[in-house]
N, C-alpha and C positions, 0 to 999 in steps of 0.2 A: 208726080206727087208721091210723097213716103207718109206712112202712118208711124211713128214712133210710139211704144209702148216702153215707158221707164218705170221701174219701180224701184223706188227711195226708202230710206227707213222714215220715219212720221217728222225724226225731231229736224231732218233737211227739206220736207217737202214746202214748206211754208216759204221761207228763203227763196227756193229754187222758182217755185208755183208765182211769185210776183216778179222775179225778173223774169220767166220766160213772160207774163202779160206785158211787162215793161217794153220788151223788145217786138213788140207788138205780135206773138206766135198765139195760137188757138187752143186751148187747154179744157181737158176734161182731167177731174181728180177722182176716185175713187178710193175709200178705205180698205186695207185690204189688210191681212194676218198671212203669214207662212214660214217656212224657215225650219232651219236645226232648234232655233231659240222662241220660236212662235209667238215674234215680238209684231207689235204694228210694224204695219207697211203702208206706203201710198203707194198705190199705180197711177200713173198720168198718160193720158191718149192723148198723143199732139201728133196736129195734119201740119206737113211741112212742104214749102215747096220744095223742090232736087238742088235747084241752088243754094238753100238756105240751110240745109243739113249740117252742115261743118259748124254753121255760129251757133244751131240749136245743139248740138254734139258738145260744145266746148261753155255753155252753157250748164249744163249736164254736169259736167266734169271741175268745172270750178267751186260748183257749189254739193258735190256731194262725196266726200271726204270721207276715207277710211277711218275708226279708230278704234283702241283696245279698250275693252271693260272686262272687269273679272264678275263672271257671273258662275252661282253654285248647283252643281248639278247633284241631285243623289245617285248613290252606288247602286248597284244591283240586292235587292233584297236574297240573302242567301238564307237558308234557314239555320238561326245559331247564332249568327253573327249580326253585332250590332251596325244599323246605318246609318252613315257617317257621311255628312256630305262633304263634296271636294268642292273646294272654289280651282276654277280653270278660266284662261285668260283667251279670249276670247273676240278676234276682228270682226267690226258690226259696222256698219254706213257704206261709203259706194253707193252705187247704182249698177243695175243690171237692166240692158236696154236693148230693147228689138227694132230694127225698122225694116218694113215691109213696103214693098212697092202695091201701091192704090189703084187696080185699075180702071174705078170710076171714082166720080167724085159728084155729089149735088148737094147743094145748102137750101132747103124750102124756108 
């Protein structure tokens, strides 16, 4: 058995969250914050069997998509100088995903 820990940006986790219940896999979600851009996140705990890794894998990967948004960052505050914010273009979505081998497992 594998634990998989994926974490999603918020606006694929919804999407991904009912096909992986679709495909009958066991999910826990949690809200979560982190990043260069300290945008929402979901993290997801899904128990997988060892066979079943690849369809929860591809899963994963169908439904969470790179893509570019320009988001504005301020400059460094010098003294003197006005600040001036830059918009910078910026890749957001994917998935970043752990799996770990389980070596117990009990459901009460």
């Amino acid at each position: 058995m594998k634990l998989v820990i994926s974490i999603v940006q918020d606006v694929d986790a919804d999407t991904l969250v009912e096909e992986i219940i679709d495909k009958n896999f066991r999910v826990t979600k949690m809200s979560t914050t982190g990043g260069f851009l300290k945008s929402g996140n979901t993290t997801l705990l899904i128990g997988v069997e060892d066979d079943r890794i690849d369809e929860l894998l591809e899963i994963i990967d169908d439904n969470c998509k790179t893509r570019e948004v320009t988001k504005t960052i301020q400059t460094i505050n010098i003294p003197g100088q006005a600040m001036i914010p830059v918009p910078i273009q910026v890749k957001i979505g994917g998935a970043t995903v752990f799996v770990l081998n389980v070596e117990e497992f009990k459901r009460y």
